[in-house]
Backbone as a printed PyTorch tensor [residue, N CA C, xyz], in Angstrom:
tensor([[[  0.8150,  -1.2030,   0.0000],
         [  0.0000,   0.0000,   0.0000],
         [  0.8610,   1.2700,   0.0000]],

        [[  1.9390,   1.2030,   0.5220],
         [  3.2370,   2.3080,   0.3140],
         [  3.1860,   2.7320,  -0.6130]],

        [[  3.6010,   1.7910,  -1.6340],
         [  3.8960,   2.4080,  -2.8440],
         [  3.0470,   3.2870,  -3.8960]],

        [[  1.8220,   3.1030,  -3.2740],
         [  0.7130,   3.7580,  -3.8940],
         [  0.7770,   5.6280,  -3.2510]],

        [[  0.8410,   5.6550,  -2.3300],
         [  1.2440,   7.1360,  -1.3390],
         [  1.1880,   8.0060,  -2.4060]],

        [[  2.2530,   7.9170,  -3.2420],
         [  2.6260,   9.2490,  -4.0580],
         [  1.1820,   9.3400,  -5.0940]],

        [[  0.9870,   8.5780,  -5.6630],
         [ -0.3440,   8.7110,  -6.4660],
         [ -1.8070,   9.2430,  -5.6540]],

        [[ -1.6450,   8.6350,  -5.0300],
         [ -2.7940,   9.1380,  -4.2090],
         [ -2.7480,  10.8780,  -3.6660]],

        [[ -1.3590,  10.6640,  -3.2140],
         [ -1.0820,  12.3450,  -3.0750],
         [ -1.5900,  13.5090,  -4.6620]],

        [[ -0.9560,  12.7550,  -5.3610],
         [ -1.1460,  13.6480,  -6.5300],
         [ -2.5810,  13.5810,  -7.1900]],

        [[ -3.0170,  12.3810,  -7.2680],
         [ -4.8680,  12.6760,  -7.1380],
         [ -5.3230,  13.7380,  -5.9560]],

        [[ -5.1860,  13.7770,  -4.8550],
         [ -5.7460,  14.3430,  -3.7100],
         [ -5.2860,  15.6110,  -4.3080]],

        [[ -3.9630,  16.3270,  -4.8140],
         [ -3.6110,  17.7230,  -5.1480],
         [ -4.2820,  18.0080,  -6.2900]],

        [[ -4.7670,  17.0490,  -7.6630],
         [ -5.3020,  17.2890,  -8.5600],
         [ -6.6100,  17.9410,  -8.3850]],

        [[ -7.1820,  16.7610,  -7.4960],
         [ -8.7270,  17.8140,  -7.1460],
         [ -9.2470,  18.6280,  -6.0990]],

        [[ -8.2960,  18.6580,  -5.2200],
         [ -8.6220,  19.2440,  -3.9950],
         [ -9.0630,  21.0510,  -4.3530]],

        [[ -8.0210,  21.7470,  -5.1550],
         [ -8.7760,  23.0700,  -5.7490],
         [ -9.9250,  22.9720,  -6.7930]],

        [[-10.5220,  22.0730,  -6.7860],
         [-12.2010,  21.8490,  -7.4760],
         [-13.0900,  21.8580,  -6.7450]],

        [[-13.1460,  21.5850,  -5.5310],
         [-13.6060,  21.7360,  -4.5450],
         [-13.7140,  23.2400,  -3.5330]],

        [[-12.8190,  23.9790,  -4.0850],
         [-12.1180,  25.1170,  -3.2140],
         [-12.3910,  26.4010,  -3.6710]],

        [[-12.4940,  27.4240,  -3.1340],
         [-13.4160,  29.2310,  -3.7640],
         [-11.8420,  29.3280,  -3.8870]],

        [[-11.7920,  30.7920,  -4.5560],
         [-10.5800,  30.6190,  -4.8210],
         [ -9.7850,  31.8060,  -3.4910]],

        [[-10.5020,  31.9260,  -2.5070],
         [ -9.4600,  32.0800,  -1.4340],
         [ -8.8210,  31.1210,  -1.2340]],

        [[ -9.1080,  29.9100,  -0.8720],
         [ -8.6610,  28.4460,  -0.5300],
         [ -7.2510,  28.4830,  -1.9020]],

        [[ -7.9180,  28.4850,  -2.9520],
         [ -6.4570,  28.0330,  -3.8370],
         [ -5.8320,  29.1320,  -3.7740]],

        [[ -5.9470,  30.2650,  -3.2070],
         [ -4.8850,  31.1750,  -3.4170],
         [ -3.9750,  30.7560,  -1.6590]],

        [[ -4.5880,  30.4910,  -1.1440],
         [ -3.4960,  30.0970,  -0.1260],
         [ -2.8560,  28.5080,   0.1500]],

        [[ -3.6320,  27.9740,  -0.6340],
         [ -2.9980,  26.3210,  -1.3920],
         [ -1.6450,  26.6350,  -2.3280]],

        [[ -1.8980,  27.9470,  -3.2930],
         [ -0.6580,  28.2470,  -3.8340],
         [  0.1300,  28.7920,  -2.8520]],

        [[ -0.1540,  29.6740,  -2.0990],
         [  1.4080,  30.0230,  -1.0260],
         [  2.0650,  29.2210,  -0.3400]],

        [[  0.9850,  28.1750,  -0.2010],
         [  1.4730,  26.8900,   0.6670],
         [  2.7570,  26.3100,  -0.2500]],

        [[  2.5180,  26.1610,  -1.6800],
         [  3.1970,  25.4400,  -2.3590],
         [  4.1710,  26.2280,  -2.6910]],

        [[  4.1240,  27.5160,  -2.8180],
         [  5.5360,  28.1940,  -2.9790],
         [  6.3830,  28.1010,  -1.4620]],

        [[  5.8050,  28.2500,  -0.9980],
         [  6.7620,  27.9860,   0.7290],
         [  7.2410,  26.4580,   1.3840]],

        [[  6.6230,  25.2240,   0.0810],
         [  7.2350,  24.0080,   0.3620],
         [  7.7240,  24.4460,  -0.7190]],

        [[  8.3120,  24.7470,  -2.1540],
         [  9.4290,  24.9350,  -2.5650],
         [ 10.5100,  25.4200,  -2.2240]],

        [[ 10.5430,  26.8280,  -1.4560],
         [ 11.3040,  27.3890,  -0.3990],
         [ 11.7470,  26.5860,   0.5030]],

        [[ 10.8590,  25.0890,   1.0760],
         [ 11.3680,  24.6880,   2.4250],
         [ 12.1250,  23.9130,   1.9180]],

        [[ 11.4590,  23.0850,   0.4790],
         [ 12.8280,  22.1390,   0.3370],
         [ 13.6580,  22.7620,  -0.5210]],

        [[ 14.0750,  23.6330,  -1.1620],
         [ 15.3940,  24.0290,  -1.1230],
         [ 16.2980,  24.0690,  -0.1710]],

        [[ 15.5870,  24.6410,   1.1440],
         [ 16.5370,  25.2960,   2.4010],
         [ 16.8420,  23.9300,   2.8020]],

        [[ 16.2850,  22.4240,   2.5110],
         [ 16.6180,  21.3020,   3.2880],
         [ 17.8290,  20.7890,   2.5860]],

        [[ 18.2010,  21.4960,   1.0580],
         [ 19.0770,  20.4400,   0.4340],
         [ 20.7500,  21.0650,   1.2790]],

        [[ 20.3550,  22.1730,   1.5930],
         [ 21.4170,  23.4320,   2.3770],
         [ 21.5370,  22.7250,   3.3810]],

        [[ 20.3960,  23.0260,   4.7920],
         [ 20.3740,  22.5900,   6.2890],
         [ 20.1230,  21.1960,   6.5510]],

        [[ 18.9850,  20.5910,   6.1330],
         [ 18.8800,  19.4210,   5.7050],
         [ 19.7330,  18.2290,   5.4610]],

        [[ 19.9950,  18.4000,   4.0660],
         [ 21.1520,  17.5870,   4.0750],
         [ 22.6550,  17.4260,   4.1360]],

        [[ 22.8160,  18.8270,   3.7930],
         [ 24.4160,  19.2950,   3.8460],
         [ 24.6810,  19.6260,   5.3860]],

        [[ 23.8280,  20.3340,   6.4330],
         [ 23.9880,  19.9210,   7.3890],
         [ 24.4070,  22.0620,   7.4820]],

        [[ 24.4930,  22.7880,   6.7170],
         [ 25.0950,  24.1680,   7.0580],
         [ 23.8310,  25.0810,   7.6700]],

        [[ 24.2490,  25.6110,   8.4760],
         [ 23.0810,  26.6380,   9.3440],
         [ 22.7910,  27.7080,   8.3910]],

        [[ 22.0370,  28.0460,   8.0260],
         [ 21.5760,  29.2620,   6.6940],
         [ 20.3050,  29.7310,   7.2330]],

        [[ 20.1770,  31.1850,   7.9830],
         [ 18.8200,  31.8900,   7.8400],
         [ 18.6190,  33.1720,   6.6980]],

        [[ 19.6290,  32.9810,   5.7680],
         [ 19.4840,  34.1060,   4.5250],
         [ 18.7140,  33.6310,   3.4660]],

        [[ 17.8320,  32.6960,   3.5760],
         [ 17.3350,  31.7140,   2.6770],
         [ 16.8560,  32.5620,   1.6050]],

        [[ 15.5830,  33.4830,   2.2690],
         [ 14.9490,  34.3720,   1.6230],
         [ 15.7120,  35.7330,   0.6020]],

        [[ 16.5180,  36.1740,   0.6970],
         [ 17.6420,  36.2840,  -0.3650],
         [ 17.5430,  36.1310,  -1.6940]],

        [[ 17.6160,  34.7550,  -1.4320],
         [ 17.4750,  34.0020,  -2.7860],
         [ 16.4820,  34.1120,  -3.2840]],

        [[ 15.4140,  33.9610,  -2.7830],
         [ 13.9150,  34.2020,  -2.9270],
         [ 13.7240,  35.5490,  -3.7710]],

        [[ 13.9870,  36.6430,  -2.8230],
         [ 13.9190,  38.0110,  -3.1250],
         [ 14.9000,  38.0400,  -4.5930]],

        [[ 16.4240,  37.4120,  -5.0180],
         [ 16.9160,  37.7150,  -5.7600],
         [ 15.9830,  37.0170,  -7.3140]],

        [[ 15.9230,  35.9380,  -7.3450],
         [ 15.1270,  34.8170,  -7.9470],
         [ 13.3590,  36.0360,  -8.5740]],

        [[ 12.6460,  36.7830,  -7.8940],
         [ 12.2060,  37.4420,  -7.9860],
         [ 12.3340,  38.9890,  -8.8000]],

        [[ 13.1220,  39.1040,  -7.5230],
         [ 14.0450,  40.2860,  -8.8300],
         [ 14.2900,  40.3280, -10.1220]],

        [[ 15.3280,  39.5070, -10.5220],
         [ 15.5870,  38.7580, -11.8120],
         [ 14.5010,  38.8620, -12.4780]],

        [[ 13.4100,  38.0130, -12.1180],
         [ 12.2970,  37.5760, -13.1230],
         [ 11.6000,  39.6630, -12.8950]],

        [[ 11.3060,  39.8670, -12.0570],
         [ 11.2660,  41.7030, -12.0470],
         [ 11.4140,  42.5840, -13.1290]],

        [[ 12.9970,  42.2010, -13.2490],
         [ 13.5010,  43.2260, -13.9740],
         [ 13.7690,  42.7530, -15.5660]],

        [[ 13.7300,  41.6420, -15.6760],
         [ 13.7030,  40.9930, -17.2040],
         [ 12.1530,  40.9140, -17.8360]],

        [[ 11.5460,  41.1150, -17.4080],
         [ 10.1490,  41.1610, -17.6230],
         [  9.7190,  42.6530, -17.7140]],

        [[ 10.0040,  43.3640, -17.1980],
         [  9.7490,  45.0240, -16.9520],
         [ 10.8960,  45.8220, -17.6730]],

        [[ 10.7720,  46.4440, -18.4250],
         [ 11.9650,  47.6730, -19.6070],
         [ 12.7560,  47.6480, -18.5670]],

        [[ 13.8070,  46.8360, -17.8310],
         [ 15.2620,  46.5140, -17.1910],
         [ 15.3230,  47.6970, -16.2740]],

        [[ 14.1100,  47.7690, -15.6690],
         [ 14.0780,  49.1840, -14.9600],
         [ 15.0330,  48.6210, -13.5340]],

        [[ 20.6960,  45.9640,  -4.4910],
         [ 20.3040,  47.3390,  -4.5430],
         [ 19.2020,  47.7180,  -4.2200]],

        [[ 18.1020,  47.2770,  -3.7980],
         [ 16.3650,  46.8730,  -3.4620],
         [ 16.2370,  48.4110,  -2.9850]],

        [[ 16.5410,  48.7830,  -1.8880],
         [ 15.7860,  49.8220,  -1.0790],
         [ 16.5970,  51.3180,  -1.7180]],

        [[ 17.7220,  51.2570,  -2.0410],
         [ 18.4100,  52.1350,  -3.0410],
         [ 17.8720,  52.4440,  -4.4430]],

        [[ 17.4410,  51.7090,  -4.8580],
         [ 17.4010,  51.5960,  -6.3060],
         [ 18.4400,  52.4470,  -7.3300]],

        [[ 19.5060,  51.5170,  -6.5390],
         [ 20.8310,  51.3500,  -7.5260],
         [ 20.3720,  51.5050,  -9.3260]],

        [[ 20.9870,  52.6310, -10.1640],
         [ 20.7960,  52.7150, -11.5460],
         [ 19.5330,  53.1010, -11.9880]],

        [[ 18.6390,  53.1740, -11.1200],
         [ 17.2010,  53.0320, -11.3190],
         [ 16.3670,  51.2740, -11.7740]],

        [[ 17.2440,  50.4260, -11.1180],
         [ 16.5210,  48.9800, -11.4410],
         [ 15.4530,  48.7110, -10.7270]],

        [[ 15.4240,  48.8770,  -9.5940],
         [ 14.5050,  48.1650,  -8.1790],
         [ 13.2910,  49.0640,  -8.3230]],

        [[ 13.3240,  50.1020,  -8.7610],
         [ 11.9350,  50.6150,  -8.3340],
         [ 12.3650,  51.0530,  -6.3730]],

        [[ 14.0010,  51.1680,  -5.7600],
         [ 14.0080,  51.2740,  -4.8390],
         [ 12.5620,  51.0070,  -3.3000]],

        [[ 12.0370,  51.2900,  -2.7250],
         [ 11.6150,  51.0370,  -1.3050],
         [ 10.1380,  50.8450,  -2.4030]],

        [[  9.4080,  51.4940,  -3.5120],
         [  8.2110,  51.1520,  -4.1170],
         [  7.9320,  49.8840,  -4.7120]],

        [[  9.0740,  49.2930,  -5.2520],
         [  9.0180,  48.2220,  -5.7150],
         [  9.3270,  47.9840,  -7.3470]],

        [[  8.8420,  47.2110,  -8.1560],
         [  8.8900,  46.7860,  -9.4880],
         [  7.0600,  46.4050,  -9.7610]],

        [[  6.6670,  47.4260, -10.6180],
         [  5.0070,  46.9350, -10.7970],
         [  5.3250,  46.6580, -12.0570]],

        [[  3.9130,  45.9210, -12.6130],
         [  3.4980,  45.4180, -13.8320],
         [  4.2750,  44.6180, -14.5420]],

        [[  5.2030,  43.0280, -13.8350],
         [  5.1390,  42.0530, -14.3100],
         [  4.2830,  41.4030, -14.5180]],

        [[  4.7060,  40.8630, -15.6620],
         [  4.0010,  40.1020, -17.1100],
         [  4.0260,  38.6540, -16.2490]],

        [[  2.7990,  38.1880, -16.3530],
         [  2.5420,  36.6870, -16.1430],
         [  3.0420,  35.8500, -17.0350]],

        [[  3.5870,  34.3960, -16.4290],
         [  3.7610,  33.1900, -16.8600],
         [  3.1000,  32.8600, -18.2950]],

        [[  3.4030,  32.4900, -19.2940],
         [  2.9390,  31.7060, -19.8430],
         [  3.7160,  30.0930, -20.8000]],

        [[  2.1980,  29.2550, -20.4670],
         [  2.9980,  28.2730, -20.7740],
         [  2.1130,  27.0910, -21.6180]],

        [[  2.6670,  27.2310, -23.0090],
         [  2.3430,  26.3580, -24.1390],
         [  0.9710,  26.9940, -24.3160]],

        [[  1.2470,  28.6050, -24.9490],
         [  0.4890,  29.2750, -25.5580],
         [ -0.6720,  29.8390, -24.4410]],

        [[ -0.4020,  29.4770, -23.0780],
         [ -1.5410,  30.1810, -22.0500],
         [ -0.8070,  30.4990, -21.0890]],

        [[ -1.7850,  32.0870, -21.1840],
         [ -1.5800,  32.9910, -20.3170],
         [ -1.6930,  32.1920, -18.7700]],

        [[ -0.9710,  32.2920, -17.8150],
         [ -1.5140,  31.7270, -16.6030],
         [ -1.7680,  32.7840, -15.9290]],

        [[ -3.1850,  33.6970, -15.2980],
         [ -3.8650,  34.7640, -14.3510],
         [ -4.8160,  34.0360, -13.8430]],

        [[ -5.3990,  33.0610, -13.3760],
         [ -6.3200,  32.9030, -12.6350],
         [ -5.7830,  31.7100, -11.3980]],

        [[ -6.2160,  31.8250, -10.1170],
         [ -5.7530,  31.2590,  -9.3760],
         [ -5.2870,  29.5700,  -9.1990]],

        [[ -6.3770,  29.4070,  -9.9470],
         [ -6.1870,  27.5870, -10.1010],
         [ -5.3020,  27.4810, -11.0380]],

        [[ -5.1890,  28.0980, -12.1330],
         [ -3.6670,  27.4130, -13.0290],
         [ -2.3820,  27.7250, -12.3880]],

        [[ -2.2140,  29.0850, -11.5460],
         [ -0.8040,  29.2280, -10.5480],
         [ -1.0210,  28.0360,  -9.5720]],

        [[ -2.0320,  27.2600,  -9.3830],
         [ -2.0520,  26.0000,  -8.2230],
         [ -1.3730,  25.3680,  -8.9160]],

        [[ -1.7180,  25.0130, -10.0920],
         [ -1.5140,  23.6140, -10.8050],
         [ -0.1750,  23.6280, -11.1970]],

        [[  0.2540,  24.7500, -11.7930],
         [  1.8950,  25.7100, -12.1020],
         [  2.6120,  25.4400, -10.5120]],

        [[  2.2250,  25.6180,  -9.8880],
         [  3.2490,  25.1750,  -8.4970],
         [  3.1790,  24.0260,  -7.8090]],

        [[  1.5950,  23.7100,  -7.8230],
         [  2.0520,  22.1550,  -7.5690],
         [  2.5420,  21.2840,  -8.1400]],

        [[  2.8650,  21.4340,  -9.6170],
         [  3.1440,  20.4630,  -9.9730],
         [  5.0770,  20.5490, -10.2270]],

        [[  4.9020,  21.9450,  -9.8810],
         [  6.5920,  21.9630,  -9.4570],
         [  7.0670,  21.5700,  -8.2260]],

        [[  5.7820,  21.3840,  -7.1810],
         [  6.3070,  21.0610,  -6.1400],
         [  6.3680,  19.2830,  -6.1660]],

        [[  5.8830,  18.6840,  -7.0130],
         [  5.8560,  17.4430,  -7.1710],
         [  7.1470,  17.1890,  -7.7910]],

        [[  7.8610,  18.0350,  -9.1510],
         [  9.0740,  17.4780,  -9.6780],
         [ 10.2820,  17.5360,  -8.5440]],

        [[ 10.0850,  19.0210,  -7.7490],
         [ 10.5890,  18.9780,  -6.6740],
         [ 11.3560,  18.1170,  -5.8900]],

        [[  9.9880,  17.4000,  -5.0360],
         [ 10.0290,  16.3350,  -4.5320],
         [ 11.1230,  15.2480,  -5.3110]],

        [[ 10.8060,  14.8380,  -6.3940],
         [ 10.8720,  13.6650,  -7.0780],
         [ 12.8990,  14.2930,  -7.7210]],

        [[ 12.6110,  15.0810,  -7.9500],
         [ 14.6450,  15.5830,  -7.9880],
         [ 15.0690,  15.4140,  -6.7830]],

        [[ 14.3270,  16.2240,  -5.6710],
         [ 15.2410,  15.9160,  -4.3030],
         [ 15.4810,  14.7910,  -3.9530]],

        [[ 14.1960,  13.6560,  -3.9080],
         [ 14.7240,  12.2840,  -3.2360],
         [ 15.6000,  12.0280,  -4.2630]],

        [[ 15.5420,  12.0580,  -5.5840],
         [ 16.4580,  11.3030,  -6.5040],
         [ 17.8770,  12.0920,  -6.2430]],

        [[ 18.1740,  13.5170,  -5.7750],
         [ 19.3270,  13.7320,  -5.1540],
         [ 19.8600,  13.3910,  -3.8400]],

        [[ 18.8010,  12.9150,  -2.5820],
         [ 18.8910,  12.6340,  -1.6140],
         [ 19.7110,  10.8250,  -1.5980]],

        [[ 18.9160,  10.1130,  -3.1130],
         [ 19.5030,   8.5890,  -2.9940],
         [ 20.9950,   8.4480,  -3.9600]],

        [[ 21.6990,   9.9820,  -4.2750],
         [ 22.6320,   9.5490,  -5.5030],
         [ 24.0120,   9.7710,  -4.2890]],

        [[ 24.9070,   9.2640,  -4.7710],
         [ 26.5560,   9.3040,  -4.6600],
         [ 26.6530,  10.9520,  -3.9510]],

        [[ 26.1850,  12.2370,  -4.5060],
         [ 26.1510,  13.4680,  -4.0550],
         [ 25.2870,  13.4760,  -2.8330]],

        [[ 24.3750,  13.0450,  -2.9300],
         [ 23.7990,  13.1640,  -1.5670],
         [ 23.6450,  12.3970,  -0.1790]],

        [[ 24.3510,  11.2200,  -0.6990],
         [ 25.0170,  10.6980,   0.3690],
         [ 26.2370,  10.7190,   0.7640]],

        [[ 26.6610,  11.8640,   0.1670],
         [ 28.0870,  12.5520,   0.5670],
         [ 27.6740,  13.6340,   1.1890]],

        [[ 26.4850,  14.0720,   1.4300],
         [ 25.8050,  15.5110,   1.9070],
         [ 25.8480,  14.9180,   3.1630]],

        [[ 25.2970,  13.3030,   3.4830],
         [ 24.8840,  13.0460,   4.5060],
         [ 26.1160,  12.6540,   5.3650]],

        [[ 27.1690,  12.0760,   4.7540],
         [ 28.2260,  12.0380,   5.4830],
         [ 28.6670,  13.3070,   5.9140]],

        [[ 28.4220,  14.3710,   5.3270],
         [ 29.4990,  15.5980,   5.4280],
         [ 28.4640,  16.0620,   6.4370]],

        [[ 27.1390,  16.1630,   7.1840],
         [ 26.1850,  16.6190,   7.5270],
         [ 26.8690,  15.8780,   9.1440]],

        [[ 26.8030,  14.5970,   8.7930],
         [ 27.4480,  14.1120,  10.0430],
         [ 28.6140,  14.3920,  11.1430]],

        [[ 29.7250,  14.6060,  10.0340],
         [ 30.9850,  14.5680,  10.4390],
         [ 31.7050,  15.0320,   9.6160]],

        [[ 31.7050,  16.3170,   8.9690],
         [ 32.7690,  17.1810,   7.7390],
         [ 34.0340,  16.6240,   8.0240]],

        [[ 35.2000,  16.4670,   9.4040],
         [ 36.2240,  15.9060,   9.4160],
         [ 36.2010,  14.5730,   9.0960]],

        [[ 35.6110,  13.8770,   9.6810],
         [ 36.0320,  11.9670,   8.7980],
         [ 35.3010,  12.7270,   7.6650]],

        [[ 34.3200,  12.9950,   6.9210],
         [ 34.3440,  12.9820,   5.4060],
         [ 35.1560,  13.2760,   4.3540]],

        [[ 36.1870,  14.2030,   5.2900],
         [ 37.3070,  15.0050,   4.5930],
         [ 38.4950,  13.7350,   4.4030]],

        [[ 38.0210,  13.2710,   6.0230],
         [ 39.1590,  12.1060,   5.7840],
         [ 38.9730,  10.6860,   5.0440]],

        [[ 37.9440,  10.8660,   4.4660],
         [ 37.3380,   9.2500,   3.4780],
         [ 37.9300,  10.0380,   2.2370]],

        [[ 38.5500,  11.3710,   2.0150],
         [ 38.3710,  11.5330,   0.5630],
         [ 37.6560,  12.4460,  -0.1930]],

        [[ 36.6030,  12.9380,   0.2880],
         [ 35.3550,  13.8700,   0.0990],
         [ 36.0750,  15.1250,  -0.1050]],

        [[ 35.7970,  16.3370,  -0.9630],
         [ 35.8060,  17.4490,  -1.3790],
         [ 34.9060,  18.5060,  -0.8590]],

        [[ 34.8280,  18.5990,   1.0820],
         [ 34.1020,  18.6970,   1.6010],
         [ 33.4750,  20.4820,   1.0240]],

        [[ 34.1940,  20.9270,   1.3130],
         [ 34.0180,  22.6330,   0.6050],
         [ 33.1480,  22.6400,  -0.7550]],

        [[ 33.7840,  21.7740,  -1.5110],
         [ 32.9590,  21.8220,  -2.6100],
         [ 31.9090,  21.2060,  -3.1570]],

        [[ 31.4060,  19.9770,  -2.1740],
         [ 29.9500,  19.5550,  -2.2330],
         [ 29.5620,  20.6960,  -1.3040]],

        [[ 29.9640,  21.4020,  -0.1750],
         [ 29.4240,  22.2890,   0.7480],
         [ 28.6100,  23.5700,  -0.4600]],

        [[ 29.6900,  23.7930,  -1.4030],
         [ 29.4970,  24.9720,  -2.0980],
         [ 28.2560,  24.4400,  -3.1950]],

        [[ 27.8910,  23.3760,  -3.8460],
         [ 27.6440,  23.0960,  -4.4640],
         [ 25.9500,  22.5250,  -3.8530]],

        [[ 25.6010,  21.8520,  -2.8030],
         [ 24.4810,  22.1270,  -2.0740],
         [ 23.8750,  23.5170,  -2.2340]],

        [[ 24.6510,  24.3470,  -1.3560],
         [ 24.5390,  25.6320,  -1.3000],
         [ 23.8930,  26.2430,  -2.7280]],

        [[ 24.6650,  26.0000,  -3.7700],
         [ 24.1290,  26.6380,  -5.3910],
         [ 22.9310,  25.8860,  -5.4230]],

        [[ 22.5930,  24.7610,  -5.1580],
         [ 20.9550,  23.9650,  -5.5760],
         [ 20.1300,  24.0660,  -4.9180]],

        [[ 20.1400,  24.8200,  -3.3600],
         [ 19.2740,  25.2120,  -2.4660],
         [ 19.2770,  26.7340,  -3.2880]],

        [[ 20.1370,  27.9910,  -3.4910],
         [ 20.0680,  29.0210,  -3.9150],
         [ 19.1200,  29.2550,  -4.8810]],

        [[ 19.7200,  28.2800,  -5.9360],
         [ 18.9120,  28.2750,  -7.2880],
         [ 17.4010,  28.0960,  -7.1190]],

        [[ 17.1280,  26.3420,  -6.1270],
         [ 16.0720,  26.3460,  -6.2930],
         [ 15.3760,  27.4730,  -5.6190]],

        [[ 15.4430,  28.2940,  -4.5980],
         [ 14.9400,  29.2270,  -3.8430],
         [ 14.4540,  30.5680,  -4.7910]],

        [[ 15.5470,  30.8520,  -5.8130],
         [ 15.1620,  31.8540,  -6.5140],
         [ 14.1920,  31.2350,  -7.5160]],

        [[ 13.8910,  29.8510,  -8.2220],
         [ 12.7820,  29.8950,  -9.0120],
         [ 11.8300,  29.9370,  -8.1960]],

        [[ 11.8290,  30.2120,  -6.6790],
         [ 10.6030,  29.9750,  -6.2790],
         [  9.9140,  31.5820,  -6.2560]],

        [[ 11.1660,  32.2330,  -6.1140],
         [ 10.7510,  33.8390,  -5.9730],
         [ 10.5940,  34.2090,  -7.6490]],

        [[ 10.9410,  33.7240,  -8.6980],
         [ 10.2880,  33.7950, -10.1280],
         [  9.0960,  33.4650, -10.0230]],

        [[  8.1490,  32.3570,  -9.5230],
         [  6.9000,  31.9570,  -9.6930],
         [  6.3340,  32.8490,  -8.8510]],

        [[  6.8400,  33.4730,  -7.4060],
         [  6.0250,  34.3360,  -6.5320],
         [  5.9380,  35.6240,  -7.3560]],

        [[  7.3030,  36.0160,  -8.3480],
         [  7.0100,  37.6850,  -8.9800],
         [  6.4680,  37.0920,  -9.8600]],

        [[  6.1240,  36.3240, -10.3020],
         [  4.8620,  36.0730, -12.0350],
         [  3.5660,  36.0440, -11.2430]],

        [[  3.2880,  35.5350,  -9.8030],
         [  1.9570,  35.0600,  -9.5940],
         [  1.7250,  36.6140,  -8.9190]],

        [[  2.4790,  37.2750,  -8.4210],
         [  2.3100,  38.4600,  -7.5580],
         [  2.1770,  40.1480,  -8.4710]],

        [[  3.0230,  39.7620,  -9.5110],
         [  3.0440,  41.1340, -10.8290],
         [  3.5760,  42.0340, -10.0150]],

        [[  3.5850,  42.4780,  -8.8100],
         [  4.2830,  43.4410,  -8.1310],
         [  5.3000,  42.8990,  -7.0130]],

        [[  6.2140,  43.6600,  -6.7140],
         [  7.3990,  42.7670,  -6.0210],
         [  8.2020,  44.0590,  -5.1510]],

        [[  8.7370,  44.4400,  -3.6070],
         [  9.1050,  45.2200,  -3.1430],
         [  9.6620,  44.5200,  -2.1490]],

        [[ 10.7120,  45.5310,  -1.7130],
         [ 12.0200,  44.8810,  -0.7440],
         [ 11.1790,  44.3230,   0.7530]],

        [[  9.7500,  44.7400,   0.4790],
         [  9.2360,  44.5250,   2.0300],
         [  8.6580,  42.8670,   1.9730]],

        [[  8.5690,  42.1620,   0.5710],
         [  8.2920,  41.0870,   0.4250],
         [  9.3470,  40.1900,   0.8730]],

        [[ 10.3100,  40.5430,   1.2820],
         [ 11.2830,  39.9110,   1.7680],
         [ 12.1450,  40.0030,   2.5950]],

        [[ 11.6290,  40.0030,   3.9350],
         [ 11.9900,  40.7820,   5.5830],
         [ 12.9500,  38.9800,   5.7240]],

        [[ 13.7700,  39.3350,   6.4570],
         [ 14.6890,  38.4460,   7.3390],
         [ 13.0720,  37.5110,   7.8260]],

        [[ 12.0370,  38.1490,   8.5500],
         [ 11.0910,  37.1620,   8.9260],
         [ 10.7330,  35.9380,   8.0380]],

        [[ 10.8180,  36.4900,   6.9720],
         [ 10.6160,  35.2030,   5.7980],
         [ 11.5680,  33.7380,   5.9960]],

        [[ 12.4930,  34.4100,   6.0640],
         [ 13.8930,  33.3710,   6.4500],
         [ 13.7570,  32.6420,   7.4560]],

        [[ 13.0650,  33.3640,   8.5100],
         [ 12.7670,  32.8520,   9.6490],
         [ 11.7170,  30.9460,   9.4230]],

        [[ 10.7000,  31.6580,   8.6540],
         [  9.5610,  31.1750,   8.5470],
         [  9.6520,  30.0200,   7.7700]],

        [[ 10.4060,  29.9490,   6.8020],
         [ 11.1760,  29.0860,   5.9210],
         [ 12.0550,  27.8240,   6.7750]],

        [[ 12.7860,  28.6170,   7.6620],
         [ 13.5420,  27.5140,   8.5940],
         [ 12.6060,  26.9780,   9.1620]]])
């Protein structure tokens, strides 16, 4: 009956916003952007074992990015060059689209994040069971004997670190496509908090 779990999960996510007004799926989607956020921060704290409350950072940068490439290329609270839209923010990003549709209504950003939160899943364990990530788990344990089996401890350290980063900022790309507006206050140290 185990092995069935994951299917059943993904039926239960398929219809559960059919059922739901769309307050419900709009906070079913935050849910799912903040388990993308959590498991990034696990491939960092989690499995590599490094203490990180700057999570949100990434988030905010990941956001940005998608911000300012989306908006005439118009540093957050400065607005260094004139990019950030300084302490106001970045308005009127352009929504997602994908295989010819616009995504603006709440249930397709569900379906758009859950179902990233499903590949998610399914990359992490498959990084959690490879040669790299059971070098995360040794190094999580004991960085000195890992160093001393051989391990390149710094640079799986550094290299966790880039796949928690990365994934963190597509999560702040899907929050500035689902949000169209984006400001340095979307991303207080509390976030980081909340994430851990």
């Amino acid at each position: 009956f185990k092995r069935y779990y994951p299917v059943l999960v993904a039926v239960l996510v398929a219809v559960l916003p059919l059922g739901m007004n769309t307050y419900w799926t709009e906070v079913a989607v935050n849910v799912g952007l903040y388990a993308l956020l959590a498991l990034s921060l696990n491939v960092i704290l989690g499995q590599a074992g490094i203490f990180h409350m700057g999570h949100a950072a990434f988030y905010a940068v990941g956001a940005y990015v998608t911000a300012i490439l989306n908006t005439h290329y118009q540093t957050l609270i400065n607005d260094v060059f004139g990019l950030t839209g300084g302490a106001n923010g970045i308005f009127g990003i352009a929504r997602p689209e994908l295989f010819g549709i616009k995504i603006r209504k709440a249930i397709q950003f569900y379906y758009l994040i859950w179902i990233m939160v499903g590949l998610t899943v399914l990359l992490f364990h498959w990084l959690s069971e490879s040669r790299f990530g059971r070098a995360l788990n040794c190094i999580k344990e004991d960085d000195t004997a890992a160093e001393g089996c051989g391990m390149d401890v710094a640079h799986l350290k550094l290299m966790a670190f880039v796949i928690g980063a990365f994934w963190a900022g597509m999560a702040g790309n899907l929050f500035a496509a689902k949000m169209t507006i984006i400001s340095p206050s979307s991303f207080t140290f509390w976030e980081s908090v909340v994430v851990f």
